[in-house]
C-alpha positions as a Markdown table, in Angstrom:
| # | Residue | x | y | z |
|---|---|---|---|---|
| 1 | Unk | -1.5 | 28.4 | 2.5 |
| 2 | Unk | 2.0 | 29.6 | 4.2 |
| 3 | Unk | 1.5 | 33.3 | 3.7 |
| 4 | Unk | -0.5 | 33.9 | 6.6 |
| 5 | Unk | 2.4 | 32.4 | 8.5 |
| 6 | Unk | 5.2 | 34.1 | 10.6 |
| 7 | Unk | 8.9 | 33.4 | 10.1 |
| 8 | Unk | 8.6 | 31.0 | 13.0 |
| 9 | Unk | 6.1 | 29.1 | 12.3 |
| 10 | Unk | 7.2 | 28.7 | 8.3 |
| 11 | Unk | 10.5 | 27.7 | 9.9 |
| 12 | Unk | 9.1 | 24.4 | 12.1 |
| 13 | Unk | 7.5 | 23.2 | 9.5 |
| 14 | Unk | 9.9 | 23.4 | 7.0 |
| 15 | Unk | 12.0 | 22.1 | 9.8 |
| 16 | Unk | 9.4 | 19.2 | 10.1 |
| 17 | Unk | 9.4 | 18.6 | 6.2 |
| 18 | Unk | 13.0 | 17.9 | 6.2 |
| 19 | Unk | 13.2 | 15.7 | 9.1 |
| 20 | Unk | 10.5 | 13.6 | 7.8 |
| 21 | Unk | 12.5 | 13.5 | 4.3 |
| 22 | Unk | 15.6 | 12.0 | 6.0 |
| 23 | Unk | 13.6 | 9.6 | 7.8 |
| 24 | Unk | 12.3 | 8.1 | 4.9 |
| 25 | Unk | 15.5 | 8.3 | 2.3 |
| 26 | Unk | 17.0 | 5.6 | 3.8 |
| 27 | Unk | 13.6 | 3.3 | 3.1 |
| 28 | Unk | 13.6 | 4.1 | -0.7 |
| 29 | Unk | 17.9 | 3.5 | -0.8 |
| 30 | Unk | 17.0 | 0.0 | 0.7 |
| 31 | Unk | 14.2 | -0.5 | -1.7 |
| 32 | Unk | 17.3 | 0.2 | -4.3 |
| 33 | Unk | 19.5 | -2.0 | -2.8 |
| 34 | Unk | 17.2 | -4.8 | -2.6 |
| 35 | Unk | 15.9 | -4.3 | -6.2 |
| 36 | Unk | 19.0 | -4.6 | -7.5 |
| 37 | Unk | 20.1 | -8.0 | -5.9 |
| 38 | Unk | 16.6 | -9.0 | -7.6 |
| 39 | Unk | 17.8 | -7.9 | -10.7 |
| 40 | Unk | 21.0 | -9.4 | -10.6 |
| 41 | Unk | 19.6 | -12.9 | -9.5 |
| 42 | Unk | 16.9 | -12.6 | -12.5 |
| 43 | Unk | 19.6 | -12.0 | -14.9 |
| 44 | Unk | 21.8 | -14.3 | -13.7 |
| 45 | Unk | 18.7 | -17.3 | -13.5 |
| 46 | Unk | 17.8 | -16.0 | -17.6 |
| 47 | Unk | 21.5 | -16.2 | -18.6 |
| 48 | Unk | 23.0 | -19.2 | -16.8 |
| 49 | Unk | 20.5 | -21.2 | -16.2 |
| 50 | Unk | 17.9 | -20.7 | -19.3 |
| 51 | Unk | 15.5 | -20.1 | -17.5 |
| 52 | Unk | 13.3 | -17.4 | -15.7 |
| 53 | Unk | 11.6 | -17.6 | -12.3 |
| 54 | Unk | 10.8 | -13.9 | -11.6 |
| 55 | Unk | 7.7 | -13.0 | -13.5 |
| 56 | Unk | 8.1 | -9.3 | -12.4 |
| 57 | Unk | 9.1 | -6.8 | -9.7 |
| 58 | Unk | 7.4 | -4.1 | -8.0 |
| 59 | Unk | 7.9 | -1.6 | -5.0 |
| 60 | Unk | 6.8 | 1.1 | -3.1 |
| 61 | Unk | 7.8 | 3.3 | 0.2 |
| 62 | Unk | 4.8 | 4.2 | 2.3 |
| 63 | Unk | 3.0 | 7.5 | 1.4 |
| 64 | Unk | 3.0 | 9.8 | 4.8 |
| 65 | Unk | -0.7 | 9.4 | 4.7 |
| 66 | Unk | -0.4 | 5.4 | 5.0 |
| 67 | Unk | 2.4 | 5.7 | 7.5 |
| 68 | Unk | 0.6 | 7.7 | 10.2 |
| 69 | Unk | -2.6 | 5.5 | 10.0 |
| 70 | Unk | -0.6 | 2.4 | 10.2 |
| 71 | Unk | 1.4 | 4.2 | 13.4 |
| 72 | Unk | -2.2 | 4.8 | 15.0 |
| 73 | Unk | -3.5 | 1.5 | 14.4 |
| 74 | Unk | -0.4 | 0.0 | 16.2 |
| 75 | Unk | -1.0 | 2.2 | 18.7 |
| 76 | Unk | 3.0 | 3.1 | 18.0 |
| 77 | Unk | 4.5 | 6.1 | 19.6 |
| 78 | Unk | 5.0 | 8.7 | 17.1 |
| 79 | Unk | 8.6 | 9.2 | 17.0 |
| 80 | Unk | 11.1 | 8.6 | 14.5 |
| 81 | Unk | 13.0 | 5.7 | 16.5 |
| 82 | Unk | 9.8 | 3.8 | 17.6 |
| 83 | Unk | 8.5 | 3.5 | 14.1 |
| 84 | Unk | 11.9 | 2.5 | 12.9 |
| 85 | Unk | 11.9 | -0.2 | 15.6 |
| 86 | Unk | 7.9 | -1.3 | 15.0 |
| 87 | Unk | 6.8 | -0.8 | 11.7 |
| 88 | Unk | 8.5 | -3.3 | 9.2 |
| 89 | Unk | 6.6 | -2.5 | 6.6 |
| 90 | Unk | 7.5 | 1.5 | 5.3 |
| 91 | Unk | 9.7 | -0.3 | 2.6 |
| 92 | Unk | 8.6 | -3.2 | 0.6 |
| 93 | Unk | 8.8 | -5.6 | -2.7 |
| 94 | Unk | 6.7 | -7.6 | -4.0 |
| 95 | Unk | 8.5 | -10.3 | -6.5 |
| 96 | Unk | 6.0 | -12.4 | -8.6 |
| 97 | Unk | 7.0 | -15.6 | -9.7 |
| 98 | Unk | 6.0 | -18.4 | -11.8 |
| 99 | Unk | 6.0 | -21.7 | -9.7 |
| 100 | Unk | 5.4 | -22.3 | -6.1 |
| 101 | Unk | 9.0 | -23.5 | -6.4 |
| 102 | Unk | 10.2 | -20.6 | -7.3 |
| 103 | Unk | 9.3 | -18.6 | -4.8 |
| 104 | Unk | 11.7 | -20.7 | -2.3 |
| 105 | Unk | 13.9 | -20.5 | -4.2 |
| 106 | Unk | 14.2 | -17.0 | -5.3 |
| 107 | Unk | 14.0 | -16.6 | -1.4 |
| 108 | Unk | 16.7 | -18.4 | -0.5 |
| 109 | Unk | 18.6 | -17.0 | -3.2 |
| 110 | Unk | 18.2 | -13.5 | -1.5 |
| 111 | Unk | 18.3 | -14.1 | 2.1 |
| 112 | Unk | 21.2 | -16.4 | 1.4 |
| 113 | Unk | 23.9 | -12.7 | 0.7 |
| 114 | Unk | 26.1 | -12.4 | 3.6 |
| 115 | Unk | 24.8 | -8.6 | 4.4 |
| 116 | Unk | 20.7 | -9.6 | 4.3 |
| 117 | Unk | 19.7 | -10.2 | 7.5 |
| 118 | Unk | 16.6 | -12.1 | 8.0 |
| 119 | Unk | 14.2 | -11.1 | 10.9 |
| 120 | Unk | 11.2 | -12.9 | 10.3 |
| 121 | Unk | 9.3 | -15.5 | 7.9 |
| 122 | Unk | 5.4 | -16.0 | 7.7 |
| 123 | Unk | 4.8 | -18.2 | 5.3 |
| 124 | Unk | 1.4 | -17.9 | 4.0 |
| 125 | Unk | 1.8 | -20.5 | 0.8 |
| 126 | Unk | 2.3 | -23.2 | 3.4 |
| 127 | Unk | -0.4 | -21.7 | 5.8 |
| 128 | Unk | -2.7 | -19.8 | 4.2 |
| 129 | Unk | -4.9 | -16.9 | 6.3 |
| 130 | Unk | -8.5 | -17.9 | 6.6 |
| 131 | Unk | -9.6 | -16.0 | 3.9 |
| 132 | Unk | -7.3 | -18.0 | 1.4 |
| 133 | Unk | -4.7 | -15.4 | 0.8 |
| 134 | Unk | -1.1 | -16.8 | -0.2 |
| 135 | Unk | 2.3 | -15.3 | -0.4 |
| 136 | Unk | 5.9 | -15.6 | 1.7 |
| 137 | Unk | 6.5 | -12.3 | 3.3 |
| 138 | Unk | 10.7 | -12.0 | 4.8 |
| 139 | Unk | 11.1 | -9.1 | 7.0 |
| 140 | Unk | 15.1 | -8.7 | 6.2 |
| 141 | Unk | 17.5 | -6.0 | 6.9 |
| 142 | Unk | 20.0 | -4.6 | 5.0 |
| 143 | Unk | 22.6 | -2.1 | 4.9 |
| 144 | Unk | 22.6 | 0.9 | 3.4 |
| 145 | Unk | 25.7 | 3.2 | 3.3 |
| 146 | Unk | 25.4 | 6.8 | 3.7 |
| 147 | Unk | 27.7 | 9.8 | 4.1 |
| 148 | Unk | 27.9 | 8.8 | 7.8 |
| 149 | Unk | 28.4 | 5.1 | 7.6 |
| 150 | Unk | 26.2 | 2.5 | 7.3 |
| 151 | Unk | 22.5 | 2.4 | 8.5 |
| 152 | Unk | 20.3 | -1.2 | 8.8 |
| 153 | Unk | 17.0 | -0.7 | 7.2 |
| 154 | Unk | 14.4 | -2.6 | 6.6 |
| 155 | Unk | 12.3 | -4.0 | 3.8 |
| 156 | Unk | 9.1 | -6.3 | 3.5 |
| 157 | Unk | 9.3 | -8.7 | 0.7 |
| 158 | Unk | 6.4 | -10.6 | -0.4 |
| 159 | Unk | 6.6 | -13.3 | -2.8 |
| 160 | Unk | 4.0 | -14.8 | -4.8 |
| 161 | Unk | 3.0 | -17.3 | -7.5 |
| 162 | Unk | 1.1 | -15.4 | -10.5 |
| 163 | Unk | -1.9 | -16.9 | -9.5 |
| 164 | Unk | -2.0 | -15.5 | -5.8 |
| 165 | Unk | -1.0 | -12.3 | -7.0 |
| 166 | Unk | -3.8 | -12.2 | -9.6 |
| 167 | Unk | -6.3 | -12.9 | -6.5 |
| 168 | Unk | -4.3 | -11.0 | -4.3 |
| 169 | Unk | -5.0 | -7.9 | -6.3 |
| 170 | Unk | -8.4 | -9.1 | -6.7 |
| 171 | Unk | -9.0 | -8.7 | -3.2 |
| 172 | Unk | -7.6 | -5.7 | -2.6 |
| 173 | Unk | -10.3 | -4.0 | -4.8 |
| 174 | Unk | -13.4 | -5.6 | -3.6 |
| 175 | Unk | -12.5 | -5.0 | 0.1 |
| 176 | Unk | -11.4 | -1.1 | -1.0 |
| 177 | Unk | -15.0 | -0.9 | -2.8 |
| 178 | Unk | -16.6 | -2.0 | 0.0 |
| 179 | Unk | -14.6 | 0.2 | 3.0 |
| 180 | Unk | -13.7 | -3.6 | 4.5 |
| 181 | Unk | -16.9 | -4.3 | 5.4 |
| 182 | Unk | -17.5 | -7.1 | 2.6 |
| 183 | Unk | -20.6 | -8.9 | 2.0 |
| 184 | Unk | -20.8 | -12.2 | 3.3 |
| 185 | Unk | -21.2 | -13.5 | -0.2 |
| 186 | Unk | -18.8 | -12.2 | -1.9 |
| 187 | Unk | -16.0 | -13.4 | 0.9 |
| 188 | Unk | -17.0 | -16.9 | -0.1 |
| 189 | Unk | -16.5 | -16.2 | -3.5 |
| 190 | Unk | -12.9 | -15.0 | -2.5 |
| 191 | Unk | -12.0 | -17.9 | -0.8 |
| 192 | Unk | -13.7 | -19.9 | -3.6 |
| 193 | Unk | -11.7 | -18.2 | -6.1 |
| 194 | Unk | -8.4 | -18.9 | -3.6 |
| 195 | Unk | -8.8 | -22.6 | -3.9 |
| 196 | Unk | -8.6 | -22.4 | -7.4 |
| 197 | Unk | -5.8 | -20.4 | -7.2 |
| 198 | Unk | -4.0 | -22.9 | -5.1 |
| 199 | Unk | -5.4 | -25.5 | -7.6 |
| 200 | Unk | -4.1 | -24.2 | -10.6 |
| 201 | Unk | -0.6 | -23.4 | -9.2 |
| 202 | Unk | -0.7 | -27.3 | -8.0 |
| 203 | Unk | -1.4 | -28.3 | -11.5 |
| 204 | Unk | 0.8 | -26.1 | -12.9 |
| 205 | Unk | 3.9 | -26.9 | -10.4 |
| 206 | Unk | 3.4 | -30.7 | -11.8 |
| 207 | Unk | 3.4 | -30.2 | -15.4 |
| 208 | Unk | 6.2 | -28.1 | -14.6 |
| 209 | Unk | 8.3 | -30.6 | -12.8 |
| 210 | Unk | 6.8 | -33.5 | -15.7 |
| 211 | Unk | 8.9 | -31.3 | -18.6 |
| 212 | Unk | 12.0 | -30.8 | -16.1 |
| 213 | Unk | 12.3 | -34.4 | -15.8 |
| 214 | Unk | 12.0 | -34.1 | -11.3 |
């Protein structure tokens, strides 16, 4: 597809491809960074304290695709330094855990380091969006140290129960199938299915608490 190009041209846009690539190291080093404190306060929960509240980890940096449709949708101006500034979300995590209690506390655990910074909180477990969906989401910052010095970036983590992940993901596929436009009926049966989510992690949390003595 570049043959029919002249030296010029070629040039820009390999120009282009390598500015976009050192936009978005920085995201996937914070992703690192992040994942690793994760890690650390898994292992350190599994060794120390017997016990495990971190079901599993995942990640992912925004595809260029995803990026440029969520930069139209915001209505952000396409430059480098407004999408830094506006859209929070090019880096995230999503950390699964077993109890409701958990996910405070694996929170707190994390935003408690001296270099995360904590921007904003919306915590959908206490208030969950209309359609029943549940999870914490921090918007933090962190550092990440390059050849230059250190840069802030930063990374969405969500944080879920097992059960509101399950139905999260659930979710996510009907309202792909369907292009977002859902039908009527099958949006009760999501939010339905969300109270017996919420249901079952109650129930769970209890028993839970019954064999830790609380």
């Amino acid at each position: 597809m570049l043959e029919g190009l002249d030296e010029s041209a070629l040039n820009e846009i390999t120009s282009l491809r390598d500015d976009f690539a050192r936009f978005m190291m920085p995201y996937k080093f914070a992703i690192d960074e992040v994942m690793t404190k994760i890690s650390i306060l898994r292992e350190e929960f599994a060794a120390l304290r017997d016990e495990n509240p971190i079901e599993h980890i995942s990640s992912r940096v925004k595809t260029p695709e995803s990026l440029m449709q969520k930069v139209a949708r915001k209505g952000c101006e396409p430059s480098y330094q407004a999408i830094r500034e506006q859209i929070t979300d090019i880096a995230g995590i999503r950390v699964v855990c077993s109890f409701v209690s958990d996910v405070y506390r694996v929170f707190e655990a994390l935003t408690a380091q001296s270099d995360v910074r904590v921007l904003q909180v919306k915590d959908y477990i206490a208030n969950p969006k209309p359609n029943g969906y549940k999870s914490l989401h921090a918007i933090i910052e962190v550092p990440v140290f390059l050849s230059d010095g250190p840069h802030p970036v930063i990374v969405e983590v969500q944080l879920r129960t097992v059960a509101m992940d399950f139905w999260a993901s659930l979710e996510h596929k009907i309202y792909y199938k369907y292009d977002k436009t859902v039908p009527a009926e099958l949006l009760r049966g999501l939010r339905e299915a969300a109270q017996v989510a919420s249901d079952l992690d109650e129930k769970m949390q209890r028993l839970h608490d019954e064999v830790r003595g609380v």
